[in-house]
C-alpha positions in Angstrom: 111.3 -89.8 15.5 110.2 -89.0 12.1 106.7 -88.0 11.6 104.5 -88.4 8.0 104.3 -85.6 6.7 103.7 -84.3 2.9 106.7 -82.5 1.5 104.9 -78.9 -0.3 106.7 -76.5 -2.3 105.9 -74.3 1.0 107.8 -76.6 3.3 111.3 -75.3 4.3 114.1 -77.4 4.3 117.2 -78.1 5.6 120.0 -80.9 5.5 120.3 -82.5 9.2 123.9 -81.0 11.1 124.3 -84.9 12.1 125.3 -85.7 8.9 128.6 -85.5 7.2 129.9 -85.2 4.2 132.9 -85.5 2.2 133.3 -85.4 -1.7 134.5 -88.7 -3.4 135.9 -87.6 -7.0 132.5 -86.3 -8.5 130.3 -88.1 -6.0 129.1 -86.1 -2.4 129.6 -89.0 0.4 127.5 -88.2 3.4 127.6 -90.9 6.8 124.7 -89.9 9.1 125.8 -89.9 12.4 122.4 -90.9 13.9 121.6 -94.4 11.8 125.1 -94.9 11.0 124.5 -95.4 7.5 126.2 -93.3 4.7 124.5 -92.6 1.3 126.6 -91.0 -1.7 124.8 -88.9 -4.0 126.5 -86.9 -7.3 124.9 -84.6 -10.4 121.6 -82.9 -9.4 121.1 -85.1 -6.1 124.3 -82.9 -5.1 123.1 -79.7 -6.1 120.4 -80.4 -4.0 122.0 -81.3 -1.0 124.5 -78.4 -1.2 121.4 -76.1 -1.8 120.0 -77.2 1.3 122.4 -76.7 3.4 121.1 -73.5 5.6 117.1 -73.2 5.5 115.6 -73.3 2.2 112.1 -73.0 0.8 111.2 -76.1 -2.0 110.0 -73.7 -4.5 112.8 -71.5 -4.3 115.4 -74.3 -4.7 113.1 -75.6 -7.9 113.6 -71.8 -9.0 117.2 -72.3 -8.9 117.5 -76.1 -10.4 114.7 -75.2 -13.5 117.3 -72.1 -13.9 120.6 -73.8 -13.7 119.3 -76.8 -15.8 116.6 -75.3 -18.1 114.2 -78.0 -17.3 110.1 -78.5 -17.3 109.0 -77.2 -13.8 106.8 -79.4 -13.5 109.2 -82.7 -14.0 111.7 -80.8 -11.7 108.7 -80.4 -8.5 108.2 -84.0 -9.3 111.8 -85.6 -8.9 112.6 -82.7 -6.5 109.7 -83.4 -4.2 110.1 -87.2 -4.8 114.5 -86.9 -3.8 113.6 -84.7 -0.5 111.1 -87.1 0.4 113.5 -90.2 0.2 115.9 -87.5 2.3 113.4 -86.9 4.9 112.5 -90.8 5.6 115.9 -91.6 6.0 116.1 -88.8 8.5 118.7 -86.7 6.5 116.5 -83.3 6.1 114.7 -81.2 9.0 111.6 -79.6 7.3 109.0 -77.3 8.5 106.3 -75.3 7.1 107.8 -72.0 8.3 109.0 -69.1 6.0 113.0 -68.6 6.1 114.4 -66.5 8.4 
C-alpha cells in the first residue's frame, strides 16, 4: 500500500527492485512486476531513473541534473519533485525521510 506522503528535497529515494527495465533505442522501458504495467520514459525522465537506482537524497540528485543541464534550480525542484511524485503513486519509487547510508 502506498501512503500520501509529500515528496521533500530531504526525502531519500530509490527506484522499486520489482521493476524492470530494458532500454528501447533512446527510450528506458521499465514493466513493474507488481501492477503489471510498464511505463517507458527517455531524456531527463531517464537520467532520473538511472540516478535513482541505489538510495539517493532529492536535493543531491537536483545537484547533479542543474549541473549536468545548467538549468534554474528552482524549475528543476519543480519538475523533479513533480516526475518523483508521479513515480511514487504508481508505486515505482521507495522513499523515506532517512539520510543515505
Amino acid at each position: 500500500m502506498i501512503f500520501a506522503q509529500m515528496l521533500n528535497l530531504n526525502c531519500v529515494v530509490q527506484r522499486d527492485p520489482e521493476v524492470v527495465a530494458a532500454e528501447a533505442d533512446q527510450d528506458l522501458v521499465m514493466v513493474s512486476i507488481a501492477n503489471g504495467l510498464y511505463y517507458a520514459v527517455s531524456d531527463v525522465a531517464r537520467e532520473i531513473w538511472e540516478n535513482v537506482e541505489h538510495p539517493k537524497k532529492i536535493s543531491d540528485l537536483i545537484d547533479h541534473l542543474t549541473v549536468t543541464y545548467n538549468i534554474d534550480r528552482t524549475k528543476c525542484e519543480e519538475e523533479t519533485l513533480s516526475f518523483l511524485e508521479d513515480l511514487r503513486i504508481e508505486g515505482l519509487l521507495k522513499v523515506s525521510n532517512d539520510s543515505v547510508s
